[in-house]
LUMVO-458966 format. One record per residue (C-alpha): residue number from 1; residue in three letters; chain; x, y negated, z negated. Coordinates in nm, 3 decimals. Layout:
num|residu|chaine|px|py|pz
NUM|ALA|A|X|Y|Z .
...
REM end
This chain:
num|residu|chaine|px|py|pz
1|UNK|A|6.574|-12.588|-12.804 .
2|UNK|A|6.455|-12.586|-12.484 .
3|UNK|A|6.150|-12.402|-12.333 .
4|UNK|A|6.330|-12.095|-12.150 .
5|UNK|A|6.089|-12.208|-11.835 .
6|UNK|A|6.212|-12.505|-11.813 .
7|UNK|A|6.605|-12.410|-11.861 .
8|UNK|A|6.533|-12.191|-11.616 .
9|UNK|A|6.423|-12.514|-11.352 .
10|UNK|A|6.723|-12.674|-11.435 .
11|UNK|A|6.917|-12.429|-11.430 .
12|UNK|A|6.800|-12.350|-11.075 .
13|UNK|A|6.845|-12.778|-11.010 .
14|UNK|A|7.192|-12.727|-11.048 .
15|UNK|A|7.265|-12.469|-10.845 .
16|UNK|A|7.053|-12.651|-10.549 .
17|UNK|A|7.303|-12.884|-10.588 .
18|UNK|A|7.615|-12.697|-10.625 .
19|UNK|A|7.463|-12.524|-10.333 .
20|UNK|A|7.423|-12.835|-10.171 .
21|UNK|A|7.761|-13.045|-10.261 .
22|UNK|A|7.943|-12.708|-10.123 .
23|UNK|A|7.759|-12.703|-9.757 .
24|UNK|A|7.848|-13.072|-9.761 .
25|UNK|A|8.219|-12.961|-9.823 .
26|UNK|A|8.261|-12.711|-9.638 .
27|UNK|A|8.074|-12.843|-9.344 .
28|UNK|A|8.317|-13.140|-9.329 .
29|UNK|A|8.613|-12.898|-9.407 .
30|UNK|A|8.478|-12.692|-9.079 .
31|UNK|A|8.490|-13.000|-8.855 .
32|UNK|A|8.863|-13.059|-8.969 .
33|UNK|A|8.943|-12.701|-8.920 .
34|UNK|A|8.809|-12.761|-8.557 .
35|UNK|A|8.986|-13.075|-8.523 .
36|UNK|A|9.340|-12.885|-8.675 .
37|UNK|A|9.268|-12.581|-8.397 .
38|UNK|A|9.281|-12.854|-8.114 .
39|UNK|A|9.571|-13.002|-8.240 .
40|UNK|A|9.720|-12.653|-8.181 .
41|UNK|A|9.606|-12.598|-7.876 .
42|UNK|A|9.778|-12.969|-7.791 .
43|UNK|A|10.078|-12.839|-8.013 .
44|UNK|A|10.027|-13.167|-8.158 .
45|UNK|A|10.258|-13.248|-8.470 .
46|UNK|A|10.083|-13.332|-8.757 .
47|UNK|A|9.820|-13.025|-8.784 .
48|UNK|A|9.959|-12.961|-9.129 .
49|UNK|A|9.826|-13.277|-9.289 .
50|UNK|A|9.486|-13.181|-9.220 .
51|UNK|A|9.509|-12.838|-9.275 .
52|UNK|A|9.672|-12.924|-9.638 .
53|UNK|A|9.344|-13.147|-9.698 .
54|UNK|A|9.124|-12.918|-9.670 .
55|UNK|A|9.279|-12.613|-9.837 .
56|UNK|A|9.306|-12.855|-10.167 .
57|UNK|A|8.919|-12.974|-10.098 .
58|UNK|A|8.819|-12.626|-10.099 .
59|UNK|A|9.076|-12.494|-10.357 .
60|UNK|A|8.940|-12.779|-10.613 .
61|UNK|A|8.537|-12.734|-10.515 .
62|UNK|A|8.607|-12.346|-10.600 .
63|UNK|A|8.757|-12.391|-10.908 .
64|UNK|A|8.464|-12.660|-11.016 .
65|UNK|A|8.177|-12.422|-10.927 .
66|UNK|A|8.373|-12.143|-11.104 .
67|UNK|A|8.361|-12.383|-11.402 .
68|UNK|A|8.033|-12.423|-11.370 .
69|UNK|A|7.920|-12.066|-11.346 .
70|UNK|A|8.059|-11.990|-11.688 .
71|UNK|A|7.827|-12.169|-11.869 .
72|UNK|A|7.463|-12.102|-11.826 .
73|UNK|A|7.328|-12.415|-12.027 .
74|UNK|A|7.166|-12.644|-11.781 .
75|UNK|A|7.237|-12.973|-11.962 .
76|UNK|A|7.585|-12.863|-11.985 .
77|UNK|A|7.625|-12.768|-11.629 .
78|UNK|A|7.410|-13.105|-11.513 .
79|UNK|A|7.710|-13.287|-11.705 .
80|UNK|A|7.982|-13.092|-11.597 .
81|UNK|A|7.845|-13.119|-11.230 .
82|UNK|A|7.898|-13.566|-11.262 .
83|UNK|A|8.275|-13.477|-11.399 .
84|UNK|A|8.449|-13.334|-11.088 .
85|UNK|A|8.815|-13.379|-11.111 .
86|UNK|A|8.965|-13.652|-10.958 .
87|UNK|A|9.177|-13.496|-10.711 .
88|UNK|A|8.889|-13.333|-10.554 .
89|UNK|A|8.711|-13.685|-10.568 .
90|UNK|A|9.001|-13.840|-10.400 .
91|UNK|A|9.021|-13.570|-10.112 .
92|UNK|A|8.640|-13.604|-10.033 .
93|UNK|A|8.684|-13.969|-10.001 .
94|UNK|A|8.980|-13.909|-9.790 .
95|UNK|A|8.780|-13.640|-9.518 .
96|UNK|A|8.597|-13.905|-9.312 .
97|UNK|A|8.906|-14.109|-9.233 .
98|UNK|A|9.116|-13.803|-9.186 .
99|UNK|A|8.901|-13.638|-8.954 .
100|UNK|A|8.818|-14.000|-8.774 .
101|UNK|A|9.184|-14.013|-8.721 .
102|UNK|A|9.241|-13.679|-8.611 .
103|UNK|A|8.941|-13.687|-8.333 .
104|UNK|A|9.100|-14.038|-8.250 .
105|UNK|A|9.462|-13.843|-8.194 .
106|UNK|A|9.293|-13.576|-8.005 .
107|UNK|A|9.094|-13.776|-7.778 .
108|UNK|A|9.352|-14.000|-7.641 .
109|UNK|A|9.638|-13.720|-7.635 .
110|UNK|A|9.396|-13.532|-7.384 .
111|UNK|A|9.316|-13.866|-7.200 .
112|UNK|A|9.704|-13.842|-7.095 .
113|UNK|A|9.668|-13.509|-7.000 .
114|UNK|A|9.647|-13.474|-6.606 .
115|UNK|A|9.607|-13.115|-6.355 .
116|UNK|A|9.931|-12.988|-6.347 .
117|UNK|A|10.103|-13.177|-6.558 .
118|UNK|A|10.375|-12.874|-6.621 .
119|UNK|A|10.311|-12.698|-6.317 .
120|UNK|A|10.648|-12.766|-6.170 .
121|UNK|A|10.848|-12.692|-6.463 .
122|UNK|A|10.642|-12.361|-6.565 .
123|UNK|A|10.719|-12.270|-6.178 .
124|UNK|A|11.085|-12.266|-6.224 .
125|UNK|A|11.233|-11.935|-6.287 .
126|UNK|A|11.491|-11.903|-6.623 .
127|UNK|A|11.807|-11.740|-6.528 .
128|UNK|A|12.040|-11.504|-6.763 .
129|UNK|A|12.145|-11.758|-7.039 .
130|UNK|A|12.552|-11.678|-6.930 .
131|UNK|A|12.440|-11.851|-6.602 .
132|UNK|A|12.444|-12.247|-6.758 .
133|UNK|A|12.712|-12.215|-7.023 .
134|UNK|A|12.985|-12.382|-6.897 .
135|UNK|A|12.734|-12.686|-6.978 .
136|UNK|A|12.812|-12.628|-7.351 .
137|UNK|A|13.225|-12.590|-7.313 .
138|UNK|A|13.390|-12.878|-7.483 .
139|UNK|A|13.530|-12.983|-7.116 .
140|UNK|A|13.384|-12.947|-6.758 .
141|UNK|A|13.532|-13.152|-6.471 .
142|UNK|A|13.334|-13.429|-6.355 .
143|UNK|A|13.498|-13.431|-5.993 .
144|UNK|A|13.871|-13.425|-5.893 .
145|UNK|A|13.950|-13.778|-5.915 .
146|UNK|A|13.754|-13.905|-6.231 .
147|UNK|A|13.814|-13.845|-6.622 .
148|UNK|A|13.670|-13.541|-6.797 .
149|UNK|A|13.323|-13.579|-6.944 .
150|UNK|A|13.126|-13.343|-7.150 .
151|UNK|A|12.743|-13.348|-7.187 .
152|UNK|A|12.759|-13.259|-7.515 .
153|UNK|A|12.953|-13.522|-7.655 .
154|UNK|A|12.769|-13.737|-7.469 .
155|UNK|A|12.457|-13.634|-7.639 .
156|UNK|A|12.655|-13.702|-7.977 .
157|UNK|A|12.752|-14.088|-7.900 .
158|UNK|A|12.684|-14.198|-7.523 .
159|UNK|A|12.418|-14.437|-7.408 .
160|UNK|A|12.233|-14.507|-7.071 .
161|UNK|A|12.155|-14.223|-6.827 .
162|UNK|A|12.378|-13.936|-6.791 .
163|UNK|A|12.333|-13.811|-6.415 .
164|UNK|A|12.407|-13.472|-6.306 .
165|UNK|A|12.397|-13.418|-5.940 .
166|UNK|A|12.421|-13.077|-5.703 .
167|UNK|A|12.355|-12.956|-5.361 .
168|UNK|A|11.994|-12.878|-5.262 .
169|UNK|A|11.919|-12.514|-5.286 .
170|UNK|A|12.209|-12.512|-5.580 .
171|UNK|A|11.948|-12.447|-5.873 .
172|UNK|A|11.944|-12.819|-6.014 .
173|UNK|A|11.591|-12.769|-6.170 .
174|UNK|A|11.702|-12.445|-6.278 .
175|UNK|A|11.977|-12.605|-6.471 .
176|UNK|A|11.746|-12.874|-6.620 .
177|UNK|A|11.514|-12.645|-6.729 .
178|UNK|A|11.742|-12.439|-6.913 .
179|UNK|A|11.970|-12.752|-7.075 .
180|UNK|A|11.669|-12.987|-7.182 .
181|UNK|A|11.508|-12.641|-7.371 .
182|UNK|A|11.794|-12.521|-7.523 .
183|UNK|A|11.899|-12.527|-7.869 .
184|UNK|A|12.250|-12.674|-7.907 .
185|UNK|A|12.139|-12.983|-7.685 .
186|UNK|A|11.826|-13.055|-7.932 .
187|UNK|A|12.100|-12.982|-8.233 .
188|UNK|A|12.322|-13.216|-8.071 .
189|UNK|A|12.061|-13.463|-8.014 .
190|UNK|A|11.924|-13.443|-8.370 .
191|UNK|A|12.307|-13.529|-8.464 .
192|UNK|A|12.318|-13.841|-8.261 .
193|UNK|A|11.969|-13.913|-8.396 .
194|UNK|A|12.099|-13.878|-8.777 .
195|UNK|A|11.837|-13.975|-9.033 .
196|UNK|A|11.565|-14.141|-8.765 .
197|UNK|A|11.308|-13.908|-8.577 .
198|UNK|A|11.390|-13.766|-8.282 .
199|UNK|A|11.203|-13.704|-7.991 .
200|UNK|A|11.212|-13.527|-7.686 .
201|UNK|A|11.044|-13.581|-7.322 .
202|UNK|A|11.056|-13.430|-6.993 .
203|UNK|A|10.939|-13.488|-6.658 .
204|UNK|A|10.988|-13.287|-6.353 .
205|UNK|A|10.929|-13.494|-5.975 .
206|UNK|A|10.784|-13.238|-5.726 .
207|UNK|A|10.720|-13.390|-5.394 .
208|UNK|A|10.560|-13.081|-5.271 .
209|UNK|A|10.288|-13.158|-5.547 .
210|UNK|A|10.009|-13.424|-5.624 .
211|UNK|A|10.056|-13.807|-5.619 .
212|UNK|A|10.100|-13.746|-6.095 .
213|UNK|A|10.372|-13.543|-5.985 .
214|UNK|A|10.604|-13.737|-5.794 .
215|UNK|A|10.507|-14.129|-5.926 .
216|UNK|A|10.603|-14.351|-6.115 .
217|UNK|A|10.274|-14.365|-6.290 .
218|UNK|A|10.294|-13.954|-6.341 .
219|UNK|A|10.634|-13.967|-6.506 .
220|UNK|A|10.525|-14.275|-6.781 .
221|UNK|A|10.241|-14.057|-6.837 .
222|UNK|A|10.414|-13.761|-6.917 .
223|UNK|A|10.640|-13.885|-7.124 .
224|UNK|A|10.407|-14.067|-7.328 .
225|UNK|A|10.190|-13.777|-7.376 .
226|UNK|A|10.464|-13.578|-7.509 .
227|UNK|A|10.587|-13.853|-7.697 .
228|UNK|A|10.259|-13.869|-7.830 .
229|UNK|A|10.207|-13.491|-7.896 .
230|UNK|A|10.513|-13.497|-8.146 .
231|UNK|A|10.422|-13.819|-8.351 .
232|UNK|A|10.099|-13.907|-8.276 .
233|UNK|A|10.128|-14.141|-8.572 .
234|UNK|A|10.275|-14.392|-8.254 .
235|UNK|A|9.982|-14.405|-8.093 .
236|UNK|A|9.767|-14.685|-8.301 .
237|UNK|A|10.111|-14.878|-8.264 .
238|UNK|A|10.198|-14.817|-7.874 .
239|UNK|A|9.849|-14.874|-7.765 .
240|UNK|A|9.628|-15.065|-8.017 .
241|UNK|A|9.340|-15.154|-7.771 .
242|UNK|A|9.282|-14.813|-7.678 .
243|UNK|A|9.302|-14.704|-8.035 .
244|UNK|A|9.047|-14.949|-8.120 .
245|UNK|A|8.780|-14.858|-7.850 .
246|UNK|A|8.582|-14.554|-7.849 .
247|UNK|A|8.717|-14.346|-7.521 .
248|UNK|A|8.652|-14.063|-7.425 .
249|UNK|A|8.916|-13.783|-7.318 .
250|UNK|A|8.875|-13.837|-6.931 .
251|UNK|A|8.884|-14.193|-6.894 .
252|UNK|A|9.204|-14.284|-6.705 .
253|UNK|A|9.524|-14.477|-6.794 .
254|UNK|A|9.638|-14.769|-6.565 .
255|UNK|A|9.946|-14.799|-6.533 .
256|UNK|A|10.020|-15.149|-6.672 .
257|UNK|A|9.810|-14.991|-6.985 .
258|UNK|A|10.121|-14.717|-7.001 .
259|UNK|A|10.388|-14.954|-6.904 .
260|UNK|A|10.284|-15.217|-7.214 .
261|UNK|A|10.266|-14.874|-7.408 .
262|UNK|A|10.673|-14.839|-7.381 .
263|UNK|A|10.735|-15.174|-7.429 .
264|UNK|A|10.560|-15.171|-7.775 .
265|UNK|A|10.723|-14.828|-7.874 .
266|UNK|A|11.103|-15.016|-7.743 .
267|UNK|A|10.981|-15.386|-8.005 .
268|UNK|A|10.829|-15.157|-8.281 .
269|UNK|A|10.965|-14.847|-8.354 .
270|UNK|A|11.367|-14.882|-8.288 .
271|UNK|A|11.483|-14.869|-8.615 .
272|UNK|A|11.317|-14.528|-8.705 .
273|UNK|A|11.303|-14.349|-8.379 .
274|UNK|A|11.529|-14.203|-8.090 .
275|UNK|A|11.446|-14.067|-7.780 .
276|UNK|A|11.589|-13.877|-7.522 .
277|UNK|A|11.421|-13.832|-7.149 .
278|UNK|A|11.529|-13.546|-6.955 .
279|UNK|A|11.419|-13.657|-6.574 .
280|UNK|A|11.452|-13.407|-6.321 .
281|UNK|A|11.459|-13.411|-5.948 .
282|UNK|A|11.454|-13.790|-5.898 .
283|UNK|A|11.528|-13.778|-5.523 .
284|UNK|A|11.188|-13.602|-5.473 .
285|UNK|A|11.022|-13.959|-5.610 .
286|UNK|A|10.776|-14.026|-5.380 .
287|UNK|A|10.825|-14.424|-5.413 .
288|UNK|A|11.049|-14.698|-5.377 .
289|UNK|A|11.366|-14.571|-5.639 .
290|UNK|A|11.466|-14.956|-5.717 .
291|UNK|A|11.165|-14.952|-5.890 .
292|UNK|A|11.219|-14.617|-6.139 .
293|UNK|A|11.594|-14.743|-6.155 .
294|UNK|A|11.488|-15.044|-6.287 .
295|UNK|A|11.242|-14.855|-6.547 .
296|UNK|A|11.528|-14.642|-6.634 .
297|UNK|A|11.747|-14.933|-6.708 .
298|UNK|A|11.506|-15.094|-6.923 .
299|UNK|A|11.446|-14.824|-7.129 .
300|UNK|A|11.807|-14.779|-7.189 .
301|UNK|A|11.892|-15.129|-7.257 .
302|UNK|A|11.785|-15.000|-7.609 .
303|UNK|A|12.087|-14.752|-7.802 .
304|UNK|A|11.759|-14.579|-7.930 .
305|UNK|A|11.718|-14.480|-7.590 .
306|UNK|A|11.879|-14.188|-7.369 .
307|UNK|A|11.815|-14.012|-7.058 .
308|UNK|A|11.932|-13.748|-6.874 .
309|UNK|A|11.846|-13.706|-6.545 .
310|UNK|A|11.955|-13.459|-6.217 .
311|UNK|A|11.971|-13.551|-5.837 .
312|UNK|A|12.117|-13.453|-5.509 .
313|UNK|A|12.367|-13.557|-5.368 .
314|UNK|A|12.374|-13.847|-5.142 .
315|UNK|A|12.310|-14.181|-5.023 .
316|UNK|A|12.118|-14.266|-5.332 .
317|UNK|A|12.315|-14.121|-5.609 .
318|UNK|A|12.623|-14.282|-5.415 .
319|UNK|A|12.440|-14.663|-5.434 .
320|UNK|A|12.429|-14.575|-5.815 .
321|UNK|A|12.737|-14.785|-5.949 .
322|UNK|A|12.916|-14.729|-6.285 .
323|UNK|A|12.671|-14.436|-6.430 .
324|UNK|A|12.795|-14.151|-6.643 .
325|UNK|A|12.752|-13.849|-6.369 .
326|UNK|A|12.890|-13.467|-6.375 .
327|UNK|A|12.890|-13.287|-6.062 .
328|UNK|A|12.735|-12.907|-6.045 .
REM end
C-alpha cells in the first residue's frame, strides 16, 4: 500500500493534468466558438459543423474527468487518464484543421466584402406584399403581340436570362427586391434545382453610388461573396491560389482573380450545383454593357446557370434580340 503522502502527490499529479488537458480543450474549443460567432455575423453556412465539434469535445472531456473523479486511487486515475475514448481522441485531432479551415473561410469571405456592398438594396423600401402578386399568377401578359410567359414556370424549366423591364420611376427595384426574397420563387427554384444545391445571388447597380456599385468588377464580387457565404466549401475549389496563401481580410481582389473564380465554379461544380443571379438595374451600369452582356451569356451557356435580371426600357433592352422578357 502506498504511503498516504505520497497518494496524496499523485493524486494531486493528476488533477494538474486533468486541469491542464481541460484548459488545453477548452481553450481551443473557445477559439472555434469565436471562429462559429463570425461565421454568424457573415451568416456564413456551415457554422453548425463547428459548433457540433466542439459540443462533442467538451461533452466527451466532461464525461472523462467525471470518470476520473470517482475513483480516488492515483494509479488508477494515472491509467484511466492514458485511456480517453476514442471519439474524444478523434475530435481533438480534428480541432486544428477545423479551426484552420474555418479562419481560412472567414478571412477570404470578408476579403470580398466591400463599403456598401447592400447599401442599395437595404435602401429600397418593401411595399404591402398584395402590391407584386400578379408576379406569382400562373399567367401575366408579356406585351400585346407576344406569347404568354410566366416567371414562375420559368424558374421551374427555363434557361438564360429572364428580363423584366418597366418605366423609370415605375418601382423596378422595388419589384426585384420583393421577387428575388420571396418564398415561392426560392421554392420554385429549389424545384428546378431538384437533388443538387441551390444557390442564390443578388446584385443591385446604383449609379448614384461608388465605382463597387455600378461595375463590372462590383457585381462578380458580390455574387461571389454570397456564393461563398452559403457554401463556403467552394472556395478552396473556385480560388485555389488564394486558398493556399496566407491573406489577410483587406487585401483586394483583381478582377481577373474573380473572373478565373467563375470559370472554375462553371468546369467544377456543374453537376452538383445550380445557381440563380437576380441582377437588378442593369441600365445604371456604369460601363460599356457589351461587356456584362457578354458575362451574362457566358454564365448561362451552362443549364446550371440562371439569371434574372430588370431594366428600363429602351434603346438597350430593344438591341437585346431573342431574350425571355416580361413587361411591368
Amino acid at each position: 500500500m502506498l504511503p498516504f503522502l505520497e497518494i496524496r502527490e499523485q493524486q494531486d499529479h493528476v488533477l494538474k493534468e486533468q486541469l491542464g488537458m481541460s484548459a488545453r480543450v477548452h481553450g481551443v474549443a473557445d477559439t472555434l466558438d469565436r471562429l462559429a460567432e463570425s461565421h454568424r455575423r457573415l451568416e456564413i453556412s456551415s457554422t453548425n459543423q463547428s459548433a457540433e465539434l466542439r459540443r462533442n469535445i467538451t461533452s466527451s472531456l466532461g464525461g472523462v474527468l467525471r470518470e476520473h473523479k470517482k475513483d480516488l486511487r492515483a494509479a488508477e486515475v494515472e491509467s484511466k487518464l492514458s485511456r480517453f475514448p476514442p471519439s474524444l481522441l478523434a475530435n481533438l485531432r480534428n480541432l486544428a484543421p477545423e479551426s484552420v479551415l474555418l479562419q481560412r473561410q472567414i478571412t477570404i469571405i470578408e476579403s470580398l466584402q466591400f463599403s456598401g456592398i447592400a447599401e442599395r438594396e437595404d435602401n429600397i423600401k418593401m411595399v404591402h406584399p398584395a402590391t407584386f402578386e400578379w408576379l406569382f399568377e400562373e399567367e401575366n401578359k408579356v406585351d400585346d403581340t407576344s406569347k404568354e410567359s410566366n416567371i414562375l414556370e420559368w424558374l421551374r424549366t427555363g434557361t438564360n436570362t429572364f428580363w423584366i423591364s418597366g418605366k423609370a420611376g415605375s418601382g423596378k427595384s422595388t419589384l426585384m427586391k420583393f421577387f428575388h426574397n420571396h418564398e415561392k420563387t426560392h421554392a420554385t427554384l429549389r424545384h428546378w434545382a431538384g437533388n443538387r444545391r441551390l444557390l442564390v445571388a443578388s446584385f443591385f447597380f446604383w449609379n448614384a453610388g461608388t465605382t463597387m456599385q455600378k461595375s463590372l468588377h462590383g457585381l462578380l464580387q458580390t455574387l461571389l461573396y454570397h456564393i461563398f457565404k452559403q457554401a463556403p466549401e467552394l472556395i478552396a475549389i473556385a480560388c485555389p491560389s488564394r486558398w493556399q496563401q496566407r491573406l489577410r481580410s483587406n487585401d483586394s481582389w483583381k478582377h481577373e482573380e474573380i473572373r478565373q473564380a467563375f470559370v472554375s465554379l462553371k468546369e467544377q461544380q456543374m453537376d452538383s450545383v445550380r445557381f440563380c443571379f437576380f441582377i437588378d438595374g442593369l441600365d445604371e451600369y456604369d460601363g460599356d454593357h457589351a461587356d456584362i452582356i457578354n458575362i451574362m451569356n457566358k454564365f448561362t451557356s451552362s443549364d446550371a446557370i440562371k439569371i434574372v435580371s430588370l431594366v428600363g426600357l429602351g434603346m438597350y433592352l430593344k438591341a437585346l434580340m431573342g431574350i425571355t422578357k416580361a413587361s411591368k
